[in-house]
N, C-alpha and C positions, 0 to 999 in steps of 0.2 A: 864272473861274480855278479851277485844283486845290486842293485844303489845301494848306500850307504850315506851314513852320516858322518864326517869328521869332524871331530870336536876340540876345542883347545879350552878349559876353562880356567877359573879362578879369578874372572874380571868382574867388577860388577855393569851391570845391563841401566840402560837409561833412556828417558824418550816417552815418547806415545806412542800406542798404538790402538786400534781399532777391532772390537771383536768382530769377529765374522758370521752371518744370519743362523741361529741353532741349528745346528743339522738335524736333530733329533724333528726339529718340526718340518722343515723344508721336507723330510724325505713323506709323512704323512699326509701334508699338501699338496705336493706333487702328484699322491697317490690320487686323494680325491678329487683333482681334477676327471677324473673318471666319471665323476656325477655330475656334472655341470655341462648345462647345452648353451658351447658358444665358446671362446678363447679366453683363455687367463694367465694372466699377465703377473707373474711371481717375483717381486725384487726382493735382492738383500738373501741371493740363495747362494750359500759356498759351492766354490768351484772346486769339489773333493771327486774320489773316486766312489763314494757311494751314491751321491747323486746322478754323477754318470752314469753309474748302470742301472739306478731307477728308471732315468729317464730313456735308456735301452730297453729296458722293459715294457715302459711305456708305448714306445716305438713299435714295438715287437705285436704289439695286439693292435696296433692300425694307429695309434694318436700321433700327429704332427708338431714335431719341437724343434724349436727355433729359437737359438742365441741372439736376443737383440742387444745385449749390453753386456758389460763383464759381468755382471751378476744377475742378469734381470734373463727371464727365460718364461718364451711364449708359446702355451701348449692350449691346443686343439683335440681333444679325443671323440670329435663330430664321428669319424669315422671306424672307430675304436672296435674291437669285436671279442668274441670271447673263445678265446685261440687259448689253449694249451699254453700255460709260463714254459719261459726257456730256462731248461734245467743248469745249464751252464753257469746260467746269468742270475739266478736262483741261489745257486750255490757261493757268489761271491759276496752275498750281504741276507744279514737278518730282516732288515727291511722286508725283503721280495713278498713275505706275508701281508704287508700292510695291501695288498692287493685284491687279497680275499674280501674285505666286507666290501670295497666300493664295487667289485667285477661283480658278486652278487646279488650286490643290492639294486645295476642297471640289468643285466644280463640274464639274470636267475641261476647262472651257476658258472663255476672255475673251477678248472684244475691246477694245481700248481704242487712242485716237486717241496720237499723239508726244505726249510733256507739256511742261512748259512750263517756265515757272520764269526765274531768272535769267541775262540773258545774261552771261556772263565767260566764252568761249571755249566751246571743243566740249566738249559734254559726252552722251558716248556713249554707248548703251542696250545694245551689245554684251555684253557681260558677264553683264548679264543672263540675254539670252534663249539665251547661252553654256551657261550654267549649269542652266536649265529646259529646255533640249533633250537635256542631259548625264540628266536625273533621267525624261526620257520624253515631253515636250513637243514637239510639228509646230506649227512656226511658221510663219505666212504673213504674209506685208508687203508692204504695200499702202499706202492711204491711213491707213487704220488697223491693228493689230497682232493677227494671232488668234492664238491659242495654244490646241492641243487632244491632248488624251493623257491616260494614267493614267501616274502619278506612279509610278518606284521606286527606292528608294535606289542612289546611284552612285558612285565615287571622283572626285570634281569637282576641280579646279586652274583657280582663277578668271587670267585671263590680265592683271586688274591688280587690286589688292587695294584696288575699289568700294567705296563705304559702303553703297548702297543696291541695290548688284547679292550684296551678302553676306549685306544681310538679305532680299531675295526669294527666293535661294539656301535661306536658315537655313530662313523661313515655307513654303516649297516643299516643304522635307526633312523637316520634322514632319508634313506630311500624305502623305509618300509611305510605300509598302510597303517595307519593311528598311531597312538601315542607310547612312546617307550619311555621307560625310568631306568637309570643304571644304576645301581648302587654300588658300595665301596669301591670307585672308580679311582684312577688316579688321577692326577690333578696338577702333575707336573708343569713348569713354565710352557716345554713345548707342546703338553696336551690342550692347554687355554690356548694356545698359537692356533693347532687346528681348529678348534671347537670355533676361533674368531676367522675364521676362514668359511667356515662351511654356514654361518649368518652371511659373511658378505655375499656368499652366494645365494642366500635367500631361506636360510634353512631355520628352523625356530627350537634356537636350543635356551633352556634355560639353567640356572645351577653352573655356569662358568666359574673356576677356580674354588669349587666346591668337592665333596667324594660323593655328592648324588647331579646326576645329568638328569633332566626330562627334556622329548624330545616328540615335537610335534611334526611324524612323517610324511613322507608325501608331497611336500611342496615340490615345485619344478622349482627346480636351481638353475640358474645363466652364470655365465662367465664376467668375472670378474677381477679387480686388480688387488695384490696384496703384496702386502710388504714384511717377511719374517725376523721374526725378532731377535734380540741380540743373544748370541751361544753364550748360556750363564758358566756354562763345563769350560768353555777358551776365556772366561774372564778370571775363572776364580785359578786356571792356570797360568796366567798372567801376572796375577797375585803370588802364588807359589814362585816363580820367576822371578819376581821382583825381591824375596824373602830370600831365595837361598845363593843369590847371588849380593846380596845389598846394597844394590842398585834402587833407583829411583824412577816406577815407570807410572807413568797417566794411562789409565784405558779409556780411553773416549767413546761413549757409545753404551752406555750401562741404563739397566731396566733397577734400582735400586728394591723394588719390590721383591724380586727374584734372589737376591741374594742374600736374606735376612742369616740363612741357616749357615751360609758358608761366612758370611762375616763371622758370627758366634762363634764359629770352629777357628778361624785360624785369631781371634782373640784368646782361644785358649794356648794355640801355641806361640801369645807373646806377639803377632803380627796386627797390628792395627789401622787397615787404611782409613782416608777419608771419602767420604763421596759429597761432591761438589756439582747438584744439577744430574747432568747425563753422562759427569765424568767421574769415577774410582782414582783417586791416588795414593800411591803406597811410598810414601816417604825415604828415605835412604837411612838408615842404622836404626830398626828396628830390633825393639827387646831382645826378641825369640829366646824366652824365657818360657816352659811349660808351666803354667798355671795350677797348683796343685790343688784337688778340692778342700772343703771344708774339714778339718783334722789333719791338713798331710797325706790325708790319702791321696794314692796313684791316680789320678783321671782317666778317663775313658772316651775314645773317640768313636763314635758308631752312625753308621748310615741307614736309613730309613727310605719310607715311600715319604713323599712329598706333605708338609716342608722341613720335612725332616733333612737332614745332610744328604748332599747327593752321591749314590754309589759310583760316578763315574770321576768323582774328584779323590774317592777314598787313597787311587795310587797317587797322586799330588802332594796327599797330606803327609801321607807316609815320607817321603822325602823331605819336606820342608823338616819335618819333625827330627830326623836326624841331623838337621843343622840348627836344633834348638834345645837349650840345656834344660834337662830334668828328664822324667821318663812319663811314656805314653803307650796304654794298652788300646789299639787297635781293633775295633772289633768290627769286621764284615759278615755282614749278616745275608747278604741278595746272593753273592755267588761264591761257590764252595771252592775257584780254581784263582780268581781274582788276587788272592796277598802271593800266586808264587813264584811272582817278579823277585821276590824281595831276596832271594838269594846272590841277584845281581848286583846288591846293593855293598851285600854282606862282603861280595868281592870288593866291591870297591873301597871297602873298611870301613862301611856302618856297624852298629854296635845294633842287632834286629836279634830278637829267640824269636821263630815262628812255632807258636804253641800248638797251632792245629789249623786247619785249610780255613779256620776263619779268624783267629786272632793273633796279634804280634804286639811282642812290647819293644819298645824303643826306645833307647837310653842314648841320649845327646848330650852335646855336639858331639857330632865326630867329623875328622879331617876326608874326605873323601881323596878317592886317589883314582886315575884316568884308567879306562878298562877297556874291553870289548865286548859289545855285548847285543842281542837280538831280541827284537820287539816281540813279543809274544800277542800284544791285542793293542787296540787304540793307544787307549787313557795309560797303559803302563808305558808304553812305548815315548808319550810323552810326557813321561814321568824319569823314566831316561836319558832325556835331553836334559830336563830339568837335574839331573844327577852331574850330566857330563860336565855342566856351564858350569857347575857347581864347584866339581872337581880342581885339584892342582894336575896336572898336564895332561895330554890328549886320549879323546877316548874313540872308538867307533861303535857305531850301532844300524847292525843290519836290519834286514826286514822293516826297511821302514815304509813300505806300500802299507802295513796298519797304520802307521802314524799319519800317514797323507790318506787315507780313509778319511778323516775327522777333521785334520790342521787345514786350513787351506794355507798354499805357498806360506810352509810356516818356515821355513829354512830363509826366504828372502826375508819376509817380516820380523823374523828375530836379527836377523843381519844390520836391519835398519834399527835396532836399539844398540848395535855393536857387539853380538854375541859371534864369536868366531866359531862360526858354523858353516860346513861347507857338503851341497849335494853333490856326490860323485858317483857316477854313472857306474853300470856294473861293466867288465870290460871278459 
């Protein structure tokens, strides 16, 4: 059998703990090490399996990586070349795309297989290859993807404002000749993470934490040292953690700018932390009272591009919400597959109607009850957890290689707030 989780819950959680460097950026930095002549020196990167096989991939086309610290990792792509992606290794994360603008923008052209990653609905490359055929890229599409051309700055209008079709756009534009402008770009916490990576390296971007990028190409970029920022998606589950357990946790280590939208949301389901400096504290006997709007009316919860709420906390919310009294219509708007965890829930004796592959109402509290149950993608998967601690008596949850995709050692780290949780091996 696979690992597994076993779960005992109904205790509340206590402690500090520390989020761990956003994955969402680490794996686009990682990427652009690509364009940089000379070694860079990356801290504060999780020790997940998707960084693993970036950095296999990495490896794969000639660059040199080396673990100097538990989290610090030192990459060389002096010798790098422009080999064929491994379709295997392609296949185990959506990432593997973030490889196309930097392999093209040194190389003049990549192939590389469709990638992979979690299924929750369509999730489209367009944009993309939108974007690097806009800056001077011939695309062919096939079984696998080539892209070949010299790169020159363009006036770009991405046709939906991507997280990872804005940073192949960004890494594209620092290696092409003159000046490019992005427009409706995204602009998420771990898009400004790259963007302040690819200056360290020498690159002149302007419009950081904006939806328009301009970007003046061509510079020679050196190696460089950076430090990735804190995962806003493992804080604000952190927070859910603390809520539906009602327990009393510190996350130490918080960007407070990054989380204006998720504070706002889980205020509405009645959760109010403080933040104190660089730390989040979520107090112990919280409301968790649904907020209703102006007249009585039902509330609405809904996720957006950037700084709207984030779609990767929406499974988070959903569970807090069911251990909070009054009702919450749910609405997911990024991906069509995303709310259809929520049946697991329902097992467990949440009180969910799922209306349609985008919205669900929620009528709280309900008593949850210990189940079994299998991760479908990351964020639901620890959403899950978040269900089982919840729960009166034990529960299990397979397929947890998506959950450790994203959590680094999240089974010890919740262990050390007292959550009885336990990794067992598949046998």
């Amino acid at each position: 059998m696979p690992p597994s989780f076993r779960v005992t819950g109904g205790r509340p959680l206590s402690g500090t703990i520390r989020p761990a460097g956003n994955k969402n950026a680490a794996l686009p930095i990682l990427a652009a090490t690509l364009l940089a002549d000379g070694t860079c020196r990356i801290d504060n990167i999780p020790r997940i399996r998707d960084v693993e096989t970036l950095l296999a991939l990495l490896q794969h086309v000639g660059a040199t990586v080396q673990w100097s610290g538990a989290n610090t990792v030192e990459i060389d792509t002096s010798r790098a070349e422009p080999r064929p992606l491994d379709p295997a290794l392609c296949k185990e994360i959506r990432a593997s795309i973030l490889l196309a603008g930097p392999m093209l923008a040194r190389f003049g052209r990549v192939t590389l297989p469709p990638p992979g990653g979690d299924v929750i609905g369509r999730r489209r490359v367009d944009t993309h290859f939108l974007a690097l055929e806009r800056l001077g890229a011939d695309i062919t599409v096939g079984d696998a993807y080539t892209l070949e051309g010299k790169l020159n700055g363009a006036d770009i209008f991405l046709d939906e404002p991507s997280v990872t079709g804005t940073e192949n756009a960004l890494m594209a534009a620092v290696g092409a000749h003159g000046t490019t402008v992005i427009r409706n770009a995204a602009s998420e916490p771990h898009v400004q993470d790259l963007a302040r990576f690819l200056v360290a390296l020498g690159a002149s971007i302007d419009g950081i934490g904006t939806n328009t990028f301009t970007i003046d190409g061509g510079r020679p970029l050196k190696g460089a040292p950076y430090t990735v920022g804190p995962d806003h998606i493992e804080i604000g589950s952190f927070m859910g953690l603390a809520a539906v357990t009602g327990g009393a946790i510190t996350i130490d280590g918080v960007r407070a700018d990054d989380l204006r939208s998720t504070l706002l949301a889980f205020e509405r389901l009645g959760v109010r932390p403080r933040i104190d400096g660089a730390k989040l504290i979520v107090d112990a006997g919280q409301e968790r009272r649904i907020r209703p709007d102006l007249g009585g009316h039902v509330p609405k919860l809904e996720d957006g591009p950037w700084p709207a709420f984030p779609a990767d906390l929406m499974s988070i919310a959903i569970v807090v919400a069911t251990q909070c009294e009054g009702l919450l219509l749910i609405f997911e708007k990024l991906f069509e597959s995303r709310l259809f965890f929520v049946d697991k829930l329902i097992g467990m004796g949440a009180r969910i109607v799922l209306c349609d592959p985008h919205r669900a109402v929620i009528a709280g509290p309900s008593a949850l009850r210990g189940q079994v149950m299998e991760s479908p993608d990351i964020r639901a998967g620890m959403a899950m957890v978040l269900a089982a601690l919840a729960a009166q008596g034990d529960s299990v949850i397979y397929n947890i290689g998506q959950v450790e995709r994203g959590y680094e050692r999240i089974d010890a780290r919740l262990q050390a707030l007292g959550a009885q949780l336990e990794r067992r091996e598949g046998r």
